[in-house]
N, C-alpha and C positions, 0 to 999 in steps of 0.2 A: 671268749668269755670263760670257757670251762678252764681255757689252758691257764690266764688268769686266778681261777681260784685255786687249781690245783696247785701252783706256786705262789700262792699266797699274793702275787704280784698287783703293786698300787699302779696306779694310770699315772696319768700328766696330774690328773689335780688331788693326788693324794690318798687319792679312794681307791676300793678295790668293790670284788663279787660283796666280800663279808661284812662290809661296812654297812651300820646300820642310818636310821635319821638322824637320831637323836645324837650319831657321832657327825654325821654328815652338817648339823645344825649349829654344830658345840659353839658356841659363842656370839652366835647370831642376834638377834633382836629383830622380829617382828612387830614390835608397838606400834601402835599406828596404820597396820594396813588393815586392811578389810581384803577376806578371801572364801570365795566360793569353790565347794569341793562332793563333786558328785559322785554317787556310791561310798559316800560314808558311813554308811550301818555296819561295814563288816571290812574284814581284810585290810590292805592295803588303801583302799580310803578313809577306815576309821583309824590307822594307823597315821597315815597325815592329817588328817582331822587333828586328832589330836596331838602330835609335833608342832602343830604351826600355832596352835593355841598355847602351849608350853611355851612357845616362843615368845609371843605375845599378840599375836593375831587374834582380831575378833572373826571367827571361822562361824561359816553358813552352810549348815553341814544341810547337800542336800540328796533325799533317798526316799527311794519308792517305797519302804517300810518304814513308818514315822518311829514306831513302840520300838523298833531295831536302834534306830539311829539314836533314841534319844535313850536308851541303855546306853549307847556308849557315848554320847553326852553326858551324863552322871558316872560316870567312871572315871571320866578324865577331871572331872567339877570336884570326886571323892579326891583327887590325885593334885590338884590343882585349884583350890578352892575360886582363885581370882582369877579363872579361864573366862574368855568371852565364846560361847559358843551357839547357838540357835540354829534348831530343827526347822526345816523346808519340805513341804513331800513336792516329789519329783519324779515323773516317769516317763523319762527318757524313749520309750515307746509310743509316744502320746505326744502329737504337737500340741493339743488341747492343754494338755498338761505342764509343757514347757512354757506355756504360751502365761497359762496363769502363773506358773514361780515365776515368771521375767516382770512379770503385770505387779506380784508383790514384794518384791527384790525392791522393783524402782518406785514401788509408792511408801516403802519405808524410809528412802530417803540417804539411802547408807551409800558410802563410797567403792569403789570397787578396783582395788591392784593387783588380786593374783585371782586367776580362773583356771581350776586343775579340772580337766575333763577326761574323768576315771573309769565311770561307772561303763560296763559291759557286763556283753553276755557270749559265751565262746560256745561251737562247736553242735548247736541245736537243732534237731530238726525241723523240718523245710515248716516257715507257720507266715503267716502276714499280720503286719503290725496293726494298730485298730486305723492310721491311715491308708493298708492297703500294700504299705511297702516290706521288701522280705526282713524278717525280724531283726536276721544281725547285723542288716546294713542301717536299719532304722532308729537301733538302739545305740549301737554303739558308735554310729559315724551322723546321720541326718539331725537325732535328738539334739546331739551336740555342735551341731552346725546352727540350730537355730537357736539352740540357749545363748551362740556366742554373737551369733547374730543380733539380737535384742538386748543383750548385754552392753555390746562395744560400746556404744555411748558415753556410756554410764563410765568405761573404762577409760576412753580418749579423757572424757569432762575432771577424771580423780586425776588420771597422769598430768595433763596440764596445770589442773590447780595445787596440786602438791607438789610437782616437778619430781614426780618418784615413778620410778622406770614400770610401766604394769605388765607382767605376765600373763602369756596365755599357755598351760602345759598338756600338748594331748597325749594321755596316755597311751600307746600303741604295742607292738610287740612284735618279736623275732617271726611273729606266725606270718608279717606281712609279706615274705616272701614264697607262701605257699598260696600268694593268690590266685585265681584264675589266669593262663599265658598272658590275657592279652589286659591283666590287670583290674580294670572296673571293667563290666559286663554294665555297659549304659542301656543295652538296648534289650536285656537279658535278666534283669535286678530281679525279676519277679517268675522267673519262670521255671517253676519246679519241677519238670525233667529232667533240666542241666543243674538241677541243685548238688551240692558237696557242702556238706555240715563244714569241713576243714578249710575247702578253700574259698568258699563264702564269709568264712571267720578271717582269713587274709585279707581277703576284697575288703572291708571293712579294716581290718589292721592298717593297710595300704593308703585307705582314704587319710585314716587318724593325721599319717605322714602328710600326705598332700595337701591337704586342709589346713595343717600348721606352716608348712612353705607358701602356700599362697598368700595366707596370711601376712606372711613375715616380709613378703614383698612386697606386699602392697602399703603396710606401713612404712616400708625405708620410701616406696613414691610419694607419701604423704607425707612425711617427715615425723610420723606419731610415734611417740616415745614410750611405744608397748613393744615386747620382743614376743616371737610366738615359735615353739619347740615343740618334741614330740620325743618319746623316748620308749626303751623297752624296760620293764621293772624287772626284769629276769622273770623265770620260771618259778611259778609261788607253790606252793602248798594251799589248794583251795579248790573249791565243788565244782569246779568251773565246767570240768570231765565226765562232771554224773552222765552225761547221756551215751557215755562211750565207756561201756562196762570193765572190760579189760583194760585199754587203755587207766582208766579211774584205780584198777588195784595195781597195777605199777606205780601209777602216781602216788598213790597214800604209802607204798610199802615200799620199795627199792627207793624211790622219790624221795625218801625223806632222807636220803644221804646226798644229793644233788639239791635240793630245793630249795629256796629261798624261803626264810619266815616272813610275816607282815613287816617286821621291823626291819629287816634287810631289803624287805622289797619297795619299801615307800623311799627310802636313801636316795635312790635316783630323782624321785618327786620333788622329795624336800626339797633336794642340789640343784633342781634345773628351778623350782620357785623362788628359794631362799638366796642362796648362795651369790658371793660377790665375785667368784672367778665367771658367773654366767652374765656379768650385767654386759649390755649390749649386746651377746650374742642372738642371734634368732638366723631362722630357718636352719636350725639344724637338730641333730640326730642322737642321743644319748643311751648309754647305758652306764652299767654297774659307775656312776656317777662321773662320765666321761665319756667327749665324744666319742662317735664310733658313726662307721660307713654304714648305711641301709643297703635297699639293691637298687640297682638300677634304676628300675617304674619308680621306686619313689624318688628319685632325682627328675623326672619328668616333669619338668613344667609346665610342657603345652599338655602333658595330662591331667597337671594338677588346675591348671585356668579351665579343662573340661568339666573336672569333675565341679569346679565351684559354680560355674553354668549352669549344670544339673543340677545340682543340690538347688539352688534358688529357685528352681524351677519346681522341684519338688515343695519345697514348704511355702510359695506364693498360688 
């Protein structure tokens, strides 16, 4: 990735580190879908948020801060006056919560083709979710396990009756390989002795991965005409750090000569939602808008069929 940028160097499909969405998008057309896009108030979600509405998507921007999200819903409205975009609160900490946006997602009646699962939280001390489970596996891997879970339906019913291919994107990241050795800690989620703000933020990184390959295989056994992927946005310019003091002023200040801005970091998002070089692709691995190898654990399928055991176990 670095060596990439530093020679300016494009991938197989044309993109590089510096490529942003809206180049990543250029000639696309979204009309017609319907797409849900969590942690859109700020950063790299409201940066897709709004790409995929420029495009033509009606986008369901959904975010644990409504007055956040729907500022940048009238921005993009100031920018784009005939954007379709509608505010959801959502908090992905909260099955209660997920539980109600999937409850009014599907009694609006709206269709549903692309599902970007963005929204996280990196690197926080040790806290439990209001179900009980540790924060950054709850938020950034379980929330999103059940949003997709009570979603799918709704996803198989649009791809059949449109015959238009529906995505599922998890966002994930490089950090997934600073997960705990032995990967998910199933028997350990909760136990704050063995906590590690860093590689608790992997353990979750790691699910991100897994979650989307289980996915993707179980739709090629069904024969369902949704792909499901998982990528890293690169390293962003964002608050993600406040709880790691030093770490945080390298990041704001050396950082900002390495760092990806929102619009370079959604590039990847956009490319694995939008883009026609990714149609049938699934179960696999992206960055800087091009495949790319994870580690190992996340190649684990008997890890990955663990981990969707568990999780079902966890939100039934």
């Amino acid at each position: 990735m670095m060596t990439s940028w530093l020679l300016g160097r494009r991938g197989a499909s044309g993109f590089s580190w510096s490529s942003t969405a809206d180049e990543v998008t250029e000639g696309i057309s979204a009309a017609g879908l319907t797409a849900v896009v969590t942690g859109a108030s700020s950063g790299i979600g409201a940066e897709t948020a709004r790409t995929l509405a420029l495009r033509g998507a009606h986008v369901v921007m959904a975010a644990r801060s409504v007055p956040a999200a729907e500022g940048v819903r009238d921005a993009v409205l100031a920018e784009a006056p005939g954007a379709r975009l509608d505010v959801m609160e959502l908090d992905l900490a909260s099955m209660a919560s997920v539980r109600a946006f999937a409850s009014e997602f599907i009694a609006r009646g709206l269709p549903l083709n692309i599902l970007i699962n963005n929204a996280g939280v990196m690197a926080i001390p040790f806290a439990l979710s209001k179900d009980g489970i540790e924060m950054q596996f709850a938020t950034n891997h379980v929330g999103h396990f059940l949003l997709t879970h009570l979603l799918l339906d709704t996803m198989k019913k649009t791809s059949q009756e449109s015959n238009v291919e529906g995505r599922i994107v998890n966002v994930s990241s490089e950090g997934h390989r600073i997960a705990y050795s032995e990967g998910i800690r199933f028997d350990k989620i909760n136990d704050e002795s063995m906590y590690s703000s860093l590689r608790a933020y992997g353990q979750s990184k790691l699910a991100n991965i897994l979650h989307a390959n289980e996915l993707a295989r179980q739709f090629k056994e069904e024969g369902v005409n949704i792909t499901a992927n998982s990528l890293h946005p690169g390293s962003i310019i964002t608050n993600l750090l406040r709880y790691h003091s030093i770490l945080d002023v390298l990041h704001r200040t050396l950082g900002k000569l390495v760092l990806k801005n929102a619009q370079q970091g959604a590039a990847t998002i956009c490319y694995v939602a939008l883009h026609p070089q990714v149609k049938g692709v699934s179960g696999k691995y992206f960055c800087d808008s091009n495949l790319y190898e994870p580690s190992g654990q996340a190649k684990d399928m008997a890890l990955a069929k663990r981990l969707w055991d568990f999780s079902v176990e966890l939100i039934t």
